[in-house]
RODO-2510 file (C-alpha; in nm, 4 decimals, decimal comma):
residues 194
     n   res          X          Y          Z
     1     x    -0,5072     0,5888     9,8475
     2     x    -0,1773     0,4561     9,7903
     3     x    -0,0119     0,7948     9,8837
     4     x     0,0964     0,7528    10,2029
     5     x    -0,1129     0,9889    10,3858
     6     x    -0,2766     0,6960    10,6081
     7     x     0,0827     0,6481    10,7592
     8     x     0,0612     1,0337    10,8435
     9     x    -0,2680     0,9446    11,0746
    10     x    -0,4816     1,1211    10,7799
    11     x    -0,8100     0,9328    10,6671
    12     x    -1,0742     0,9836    10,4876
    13     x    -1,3465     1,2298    10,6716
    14     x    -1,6127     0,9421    10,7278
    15     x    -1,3840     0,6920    10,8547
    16     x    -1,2663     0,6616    11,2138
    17     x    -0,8716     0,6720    11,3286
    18     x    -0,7746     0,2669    11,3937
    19     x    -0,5041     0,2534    11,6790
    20     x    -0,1901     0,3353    11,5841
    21     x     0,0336     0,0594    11,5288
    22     x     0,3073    -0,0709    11,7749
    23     x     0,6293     0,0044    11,6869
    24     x     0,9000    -0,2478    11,6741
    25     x     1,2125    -0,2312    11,8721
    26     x     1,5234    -0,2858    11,7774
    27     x     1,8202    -0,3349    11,9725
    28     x     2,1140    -0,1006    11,9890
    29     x     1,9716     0,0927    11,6983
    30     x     1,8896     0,4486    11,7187
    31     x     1,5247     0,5776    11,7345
    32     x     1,4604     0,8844    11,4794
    33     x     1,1335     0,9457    11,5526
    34     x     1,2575     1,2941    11,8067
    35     x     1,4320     1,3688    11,5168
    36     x     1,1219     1,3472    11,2733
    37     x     0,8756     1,5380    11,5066
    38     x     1,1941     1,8317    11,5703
    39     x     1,1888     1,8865    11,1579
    40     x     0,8001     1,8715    11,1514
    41     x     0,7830     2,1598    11,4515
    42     x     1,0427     2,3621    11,2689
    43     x     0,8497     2,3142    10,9534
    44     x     0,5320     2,4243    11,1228
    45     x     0,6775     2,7038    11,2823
    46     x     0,7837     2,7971    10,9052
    47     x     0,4225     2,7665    10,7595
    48     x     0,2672     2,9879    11,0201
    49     x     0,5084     3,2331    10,9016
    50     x     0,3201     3,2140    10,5499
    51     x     0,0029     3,4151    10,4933
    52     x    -0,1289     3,0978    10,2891
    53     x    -0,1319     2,9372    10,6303
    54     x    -0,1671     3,1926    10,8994
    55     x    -0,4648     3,0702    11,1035
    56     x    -0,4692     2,7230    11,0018
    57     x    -0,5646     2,4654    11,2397
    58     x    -0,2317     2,3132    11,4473
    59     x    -0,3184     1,9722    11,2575
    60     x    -0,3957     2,0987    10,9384
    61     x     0,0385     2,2833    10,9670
    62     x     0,1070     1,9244    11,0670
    63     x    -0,0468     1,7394    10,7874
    64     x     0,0981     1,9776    10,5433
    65     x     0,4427     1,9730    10,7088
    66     x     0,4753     1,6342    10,6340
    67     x     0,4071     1,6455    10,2804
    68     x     0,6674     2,0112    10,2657
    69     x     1,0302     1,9833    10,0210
    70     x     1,3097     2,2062    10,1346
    71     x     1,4896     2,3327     9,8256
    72     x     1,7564     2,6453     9,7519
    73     x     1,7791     2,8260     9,4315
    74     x     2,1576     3,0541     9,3742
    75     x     2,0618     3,4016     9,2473
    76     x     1,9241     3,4158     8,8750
    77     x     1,8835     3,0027     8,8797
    78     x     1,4969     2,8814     8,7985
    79     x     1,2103     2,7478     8,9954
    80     x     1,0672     2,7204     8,6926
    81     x     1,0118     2,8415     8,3338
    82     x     0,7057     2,9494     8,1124
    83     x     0,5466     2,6640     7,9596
    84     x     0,7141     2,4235     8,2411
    85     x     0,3874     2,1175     8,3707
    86     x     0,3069     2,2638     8,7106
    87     x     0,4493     2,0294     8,9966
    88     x     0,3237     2,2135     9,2805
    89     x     0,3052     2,5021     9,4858
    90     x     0,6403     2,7217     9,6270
    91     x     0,6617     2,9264     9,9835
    92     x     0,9365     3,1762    10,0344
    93     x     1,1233     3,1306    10,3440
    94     x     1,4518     3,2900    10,2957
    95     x     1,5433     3,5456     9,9829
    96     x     1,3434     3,6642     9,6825
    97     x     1,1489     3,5025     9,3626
    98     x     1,0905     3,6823     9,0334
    99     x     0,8061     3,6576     8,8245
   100     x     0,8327     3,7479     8,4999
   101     x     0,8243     3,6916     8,1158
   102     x     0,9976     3,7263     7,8535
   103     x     0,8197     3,9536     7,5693
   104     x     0,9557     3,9455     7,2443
   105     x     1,2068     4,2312     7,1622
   106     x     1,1503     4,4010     7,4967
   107     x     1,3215     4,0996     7,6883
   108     x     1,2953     4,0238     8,0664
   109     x     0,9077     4,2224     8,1748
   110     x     0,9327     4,1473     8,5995
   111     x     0,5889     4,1008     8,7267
   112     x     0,7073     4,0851     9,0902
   113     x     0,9409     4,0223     9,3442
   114     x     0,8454     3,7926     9,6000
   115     x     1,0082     3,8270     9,9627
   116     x     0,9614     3,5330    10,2881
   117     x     0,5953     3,4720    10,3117
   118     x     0,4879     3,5026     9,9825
   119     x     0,4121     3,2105     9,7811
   120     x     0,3840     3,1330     9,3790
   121     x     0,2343     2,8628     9,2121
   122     x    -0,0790     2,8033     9,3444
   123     x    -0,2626     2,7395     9,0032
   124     x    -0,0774     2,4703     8,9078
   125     x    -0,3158     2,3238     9,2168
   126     x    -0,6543     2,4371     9,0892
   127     x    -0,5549     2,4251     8,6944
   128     x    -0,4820     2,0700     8,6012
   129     x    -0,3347     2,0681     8,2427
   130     x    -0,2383     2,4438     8,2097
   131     x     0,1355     2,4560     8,1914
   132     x     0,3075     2,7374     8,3745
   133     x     0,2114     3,1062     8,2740
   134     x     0,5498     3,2682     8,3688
   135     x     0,8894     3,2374     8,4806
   136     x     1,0006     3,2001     8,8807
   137     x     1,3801     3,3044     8,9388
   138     x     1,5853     3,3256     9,2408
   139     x     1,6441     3,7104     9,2933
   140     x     1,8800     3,6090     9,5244
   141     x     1,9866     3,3202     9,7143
   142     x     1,6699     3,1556     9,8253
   143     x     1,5330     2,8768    10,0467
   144     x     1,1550     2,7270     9,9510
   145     x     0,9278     2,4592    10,0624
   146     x     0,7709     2,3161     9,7678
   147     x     0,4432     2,1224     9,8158
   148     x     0,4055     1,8531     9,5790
   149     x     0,0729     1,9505     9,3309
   150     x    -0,0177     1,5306     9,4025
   151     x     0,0560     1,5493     9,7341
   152     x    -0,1420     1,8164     9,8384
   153     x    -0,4658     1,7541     9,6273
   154     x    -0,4457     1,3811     9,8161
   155     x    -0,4563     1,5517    10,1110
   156     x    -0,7157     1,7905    10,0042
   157     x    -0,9256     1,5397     9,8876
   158     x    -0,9079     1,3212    10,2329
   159     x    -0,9516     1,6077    10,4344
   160     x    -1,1995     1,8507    10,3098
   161     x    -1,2433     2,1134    10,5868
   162     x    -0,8855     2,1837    10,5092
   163     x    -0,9647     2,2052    10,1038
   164     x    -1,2486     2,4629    10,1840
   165     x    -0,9453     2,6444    10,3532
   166     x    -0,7010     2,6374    10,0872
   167     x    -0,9413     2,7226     9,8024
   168     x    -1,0746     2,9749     9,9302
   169     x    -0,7119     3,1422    10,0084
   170     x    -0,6223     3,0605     9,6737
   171     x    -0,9129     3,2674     9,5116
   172     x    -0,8792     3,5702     9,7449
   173     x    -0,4700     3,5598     9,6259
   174     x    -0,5860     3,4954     9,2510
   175     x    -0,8430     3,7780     9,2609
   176     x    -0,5762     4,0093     9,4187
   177     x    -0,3169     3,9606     9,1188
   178     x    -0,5685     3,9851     8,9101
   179     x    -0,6888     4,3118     9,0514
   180     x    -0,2748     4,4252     9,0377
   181     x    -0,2554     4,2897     8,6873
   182     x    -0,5401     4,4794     8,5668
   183     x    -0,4387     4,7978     8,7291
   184     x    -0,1094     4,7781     8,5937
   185     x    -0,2858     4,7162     8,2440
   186     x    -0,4339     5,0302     8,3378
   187     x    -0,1321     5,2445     8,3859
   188     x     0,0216     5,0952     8,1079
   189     x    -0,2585     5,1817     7,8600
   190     x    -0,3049     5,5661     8,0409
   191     x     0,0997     5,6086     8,0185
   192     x     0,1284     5,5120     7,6152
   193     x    -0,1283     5,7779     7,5335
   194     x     0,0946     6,0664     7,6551
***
């Protein structure tokens, strides 16, 4: 595939795992590989923590540990703005996100603030050319993994039990907010005729 996922130990479903390589040693230099698996643990201790991946399999965390960006946001700084390409998919572990848009003469209109556990941008995933449908700002200082929209399809695409997974925990989420959006629509609509 070219991406890198077959040095991860991640193949295709029909083909078998070949040995793993031997590594080379190398004198008087020190081996990082402790230091590789710690950050992986700690980063698959942080996924369970996210309902996205609460009951995943131990190496489906692994495989999408590996593929996991650690970025921080300062309060009212962007993850990213209406109209940005999507790049990939965003889990809260420390702070809060806003979602929101900006409607014209009204100003800032918060869809909701996100708190550790949540995630946001899961349809940049499942839509391919759709650009982003709202704004994602740091409510406060915050700390997110961002998965990689390439990255993660690979994967998905190698290892379909694991894409049956996600999609169908992206559906349930998009059917919620659609549920909330629609109710809101509601109130809205009840609340202007009065």
């Amino acid at each position: 595939m070219g991406s890198g996922l077959e040095e991860l130990g991640i193949i295709d479903d029909g083909e078998e795992p070949s040995a793993p390589a031997e590594r080379p040693r190398t004198r008087g230099a020190p081996v990082a590989e402790p230091e590789v698996d710690d950050r992986l643990a700690a980063l698959v201790r942080m996924l369970r923590q996210v309902s996205l991946f609460e009951g995943l399999l131990p190496i489906h965390l692994r495989r999408i540990s590996a593929l996991c960006q650690e970025v921080e946001f300062r309060t009212s700084e962007p993850v990213f703005k209406h109209g940005d390409p999507g790049d990939g998919l965003y889990l809260i572990l420390e702070g809060a996100v806003r979602i929101s848009r900006t409607v014209s003469g009204m100003g800032e209109e918060a869809l909701a603030v996100l708190k550790p556990g949540h995630y946001f941008g899961e349809m940049s995933i499942v839509d391919d050319e759709m650009p982003r449908s709202a704004d994602a700002i740091a409510h406060e200082p915050s700390r997110l993994l961002k998965l990689p929209k390439e990255d993660l399809r690979d994967l998905m695409f190698v290892d379909r039990e694991l894409a049956y997974e996600l999609l169908w925990r992206f559906v349930r989420t998009l059917s919620a907010r659609l549920r909330e959006s629609n109710d809101r629509l509601l109130m809205l609509t009840v609340s202007s005729k009065f």
